[in-house]
N, C-alpha and C positions, 0 to 999 in steps of 0.2 A: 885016059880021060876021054871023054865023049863027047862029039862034035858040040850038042845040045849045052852039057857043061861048059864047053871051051866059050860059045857064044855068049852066057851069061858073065862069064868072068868077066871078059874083054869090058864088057858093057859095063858093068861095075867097076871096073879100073877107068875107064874114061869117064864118068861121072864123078869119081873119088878127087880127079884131077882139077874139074871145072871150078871157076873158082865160086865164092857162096853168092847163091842170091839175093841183094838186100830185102829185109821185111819191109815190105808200106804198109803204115797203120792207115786204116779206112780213115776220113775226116768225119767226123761227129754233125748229124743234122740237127741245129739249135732253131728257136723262134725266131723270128726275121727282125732285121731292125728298127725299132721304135721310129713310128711316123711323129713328124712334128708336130707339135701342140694342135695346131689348124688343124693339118691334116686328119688327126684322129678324133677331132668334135664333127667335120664334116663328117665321118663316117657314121661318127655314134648318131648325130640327124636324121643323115638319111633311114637308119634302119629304124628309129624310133618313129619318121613320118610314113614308113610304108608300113608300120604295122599299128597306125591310129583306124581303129574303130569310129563311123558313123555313131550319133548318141540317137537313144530312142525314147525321146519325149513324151510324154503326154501333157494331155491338155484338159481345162475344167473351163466351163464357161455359164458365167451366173447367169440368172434369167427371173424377173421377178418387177417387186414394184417398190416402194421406200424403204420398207423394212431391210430390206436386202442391199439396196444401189448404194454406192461411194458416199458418205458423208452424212447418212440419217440410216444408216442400215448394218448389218455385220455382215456386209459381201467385202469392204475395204480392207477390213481387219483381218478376216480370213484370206483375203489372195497377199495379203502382205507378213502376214508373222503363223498361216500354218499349214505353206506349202513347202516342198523343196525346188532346189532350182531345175531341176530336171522335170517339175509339174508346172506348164505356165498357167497363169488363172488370170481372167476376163472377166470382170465385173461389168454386163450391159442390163441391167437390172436398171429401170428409170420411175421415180417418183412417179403418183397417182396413176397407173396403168393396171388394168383389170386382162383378165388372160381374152377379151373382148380388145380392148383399145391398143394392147403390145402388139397385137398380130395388124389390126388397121391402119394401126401409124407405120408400117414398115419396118418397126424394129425386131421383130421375128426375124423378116430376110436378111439382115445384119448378121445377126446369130445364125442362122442356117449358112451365109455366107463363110463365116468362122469354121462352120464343123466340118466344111469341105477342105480346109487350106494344107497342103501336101506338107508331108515330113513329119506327124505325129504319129505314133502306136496307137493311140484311144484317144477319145475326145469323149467325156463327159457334160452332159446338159444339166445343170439343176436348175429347177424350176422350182419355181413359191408363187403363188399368188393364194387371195382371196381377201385379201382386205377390203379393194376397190372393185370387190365383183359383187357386194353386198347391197341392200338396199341405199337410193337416196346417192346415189353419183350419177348423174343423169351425162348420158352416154356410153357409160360404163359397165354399170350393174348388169349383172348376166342372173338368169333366173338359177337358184341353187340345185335343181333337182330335174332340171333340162342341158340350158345350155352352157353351165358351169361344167361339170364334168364330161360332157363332151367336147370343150373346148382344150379340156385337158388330155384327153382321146387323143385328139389332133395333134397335141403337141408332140408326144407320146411316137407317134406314127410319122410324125414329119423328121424325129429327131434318128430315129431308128434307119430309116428309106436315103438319111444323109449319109450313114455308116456310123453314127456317133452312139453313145446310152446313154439314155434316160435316167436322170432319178429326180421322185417327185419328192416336197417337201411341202406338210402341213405349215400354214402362216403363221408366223412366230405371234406369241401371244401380248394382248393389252396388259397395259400393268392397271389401270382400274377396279377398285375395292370399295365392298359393301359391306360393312360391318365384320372386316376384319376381312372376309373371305374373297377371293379374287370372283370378278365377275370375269365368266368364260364366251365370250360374245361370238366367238370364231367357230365356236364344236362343232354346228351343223358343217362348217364349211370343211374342217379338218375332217370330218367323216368323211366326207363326198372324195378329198382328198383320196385315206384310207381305201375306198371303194373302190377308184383306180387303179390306183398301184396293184392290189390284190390281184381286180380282174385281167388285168395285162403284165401283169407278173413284172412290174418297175419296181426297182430297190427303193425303200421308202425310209424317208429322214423324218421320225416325227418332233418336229421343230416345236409342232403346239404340246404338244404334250409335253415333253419335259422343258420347254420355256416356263408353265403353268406351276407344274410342280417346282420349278428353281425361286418365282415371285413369291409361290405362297408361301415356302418356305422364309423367303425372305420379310415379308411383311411389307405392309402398304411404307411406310416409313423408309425403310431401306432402298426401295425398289423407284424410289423417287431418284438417287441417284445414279440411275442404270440413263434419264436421259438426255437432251441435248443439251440444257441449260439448267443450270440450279434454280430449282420451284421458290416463290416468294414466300413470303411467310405464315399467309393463312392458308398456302395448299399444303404447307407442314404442318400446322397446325392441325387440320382436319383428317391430314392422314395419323395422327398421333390418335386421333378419335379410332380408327380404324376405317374410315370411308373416305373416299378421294373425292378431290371437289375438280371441277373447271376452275383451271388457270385464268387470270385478267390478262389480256393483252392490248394495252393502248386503251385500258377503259374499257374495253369489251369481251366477251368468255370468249376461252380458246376450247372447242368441243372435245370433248373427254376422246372422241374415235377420229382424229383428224387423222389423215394420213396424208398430208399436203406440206409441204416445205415451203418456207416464203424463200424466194428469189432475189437476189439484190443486184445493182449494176457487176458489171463484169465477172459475172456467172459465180457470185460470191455467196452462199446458202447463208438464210435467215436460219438462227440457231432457238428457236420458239420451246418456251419449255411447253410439252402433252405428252400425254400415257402411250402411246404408240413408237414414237422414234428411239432413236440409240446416240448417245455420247458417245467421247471415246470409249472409256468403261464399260459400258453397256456393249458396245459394239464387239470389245473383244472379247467377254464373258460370254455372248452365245456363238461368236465366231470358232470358240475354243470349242462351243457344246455341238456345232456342226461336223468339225474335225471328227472330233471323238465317234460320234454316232455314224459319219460317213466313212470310215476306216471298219465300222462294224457289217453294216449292209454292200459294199463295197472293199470285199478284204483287198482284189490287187491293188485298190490306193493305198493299205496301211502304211508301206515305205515311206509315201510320197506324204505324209500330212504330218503335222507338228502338235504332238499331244504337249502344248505348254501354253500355259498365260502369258500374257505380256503385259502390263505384269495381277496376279491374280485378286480381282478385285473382292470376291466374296470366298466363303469356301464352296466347293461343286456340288451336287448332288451326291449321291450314293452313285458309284460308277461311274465315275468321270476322273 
């Protein structure tokens, strides 16, 4: 046998000898034990408030004069039943104000104040005037083919240099009728409108136009309850003729084209029935037909605006 064999042997007889060594089974790695009720809600908190997202707003801010402002206008209606909550809306639209008197009285820098305030994505301006820029409002009336649409220039240029958009909006139309057919008393000024927007390329609402088309559709009759107050009996009557008459107030006419609100102690709005203001009804009916047409000219509002009645008082036009 050979030294090399002999050495293997030995070495195999003395390991045959040793006695066995026990197996250890490895210990199994499981999931750790369940934290206490507390404990595992503070967890889920914490990770739920460090991955809360900033929300990114926007904003709409009315601008205008009766037709428009809280409680004779469809700016109420509109910032209450057809925004979302993620669009805030600011109705500072104020009774008898011509795009002359809103800028002199300092409610302009109010609004301009608004379009700068930090934490929105966009800040929308709509703007309406031309009711109170018309003749026969003395302080008011802006010349139609002067200082009317350059008043609107200005707005245009102030709202834009804020960081905010612009969009303009023809003045919602009289409901006033002539032998069936609506008198259009605003055109010139909805043009001058129209002219704007065009030449400065602002998203345009035409408010007059299809207001116009919604009345005549509807008839002098109907159109009587679009507003503040229910009409007495001979302006139903007359409208039944197919011509609207001046309302009696206290004994005396109420002007077919008022646009003036009566006031009462502690800022309480006289509710006068005339062809120009908005009831509820009235208010939500074109509040709805704002919606609609500003989700059209302004797609990235469509999320943000509420294509519904509240609740619907006539049926819509075509495309609504």
């Amino acid at each position: 046998m050979g030294k090399a064999a002999l050495t293997f042997g030995l070495a195999a007889a003395a390991l045959a000898a040793m006695p066995a060594l026990a197996q250890v089974e490895p210990t199994p790695i499981g999931p750790p034990p369940p934290l206490p009720a507390g404990q595992r809600l503070a967890v889920t908190d914490a990770v739920v408030r460090a991955a809360t997202k900033r929300i990114e707003p926007d904003k709409i801010i009315l601008v205008g004069d009766s037709t428009t402002q809280v409680g004779s206008g469809w700016g109420g209606a509109f910032c209450d039943n057809h925004v979302v909550s993620n669009l805030s809306c600011l109705n500072l639209a104020r009774g008898g104000r011509s795009t002359f008197s809103y800028r002199a009285e300092g409610s302009w820098d109010l609004a301009l104040g608004e379009m700068k305030v930090l934490g929105y994505r966009h800040v929308y301006v709509l703007i309406q005037f031309g009711h109170n820029d018309q003749p026969g409002k003395p302080g008011r009336t802006t010349d139609l083919y002067t200082e009317f649409p350059q008043n609107l220039a200005h707005y245009v240029n102030d709202v834009r240099a804020a960081g905010a958009i612009p969009v303009l909006l023809t003045p919602l139309t009289r409901r006033s009728f002539k032998s069936g057919s609506l008198q259009e008393d605003l055109a010139a000024w909805s043009d001058a409108v129209r002219k704007v927007a065009a030449d400065m390329k602002v998203p345009l609402v035409d408010l007059n136009g299809d207001s116009a088309l919604a009345v005549q559709a509807m008839g002098p009759v109907e159109a009587l309850s679009l507003a503040m107050s229910p009409p007495p009996q001979v302006v139903i009557d007359a409208a039944k003729a197919g011509t609207t008459i001046e309302a009696p107030k206290n004994g005396a006419p109420q002007p077919l084209t008022s646009t003036e609100t009566v006031e009462k102690p502690q800022g309480r709005p006289g509710t006068p029935f005339d062809y120009t203001h908005l009831g509820p009804k009235g208010a939500e009916y074109f509040a709805h037909m704002v919606a609609v047409e500003l989700a059209k000219v302004v797609p990235d509002l469509r999320k943000e605006l509420v294509d519904k009645l509240y609740p619907a008082p006539y049926p819509m036009p075509p495309g609504y």
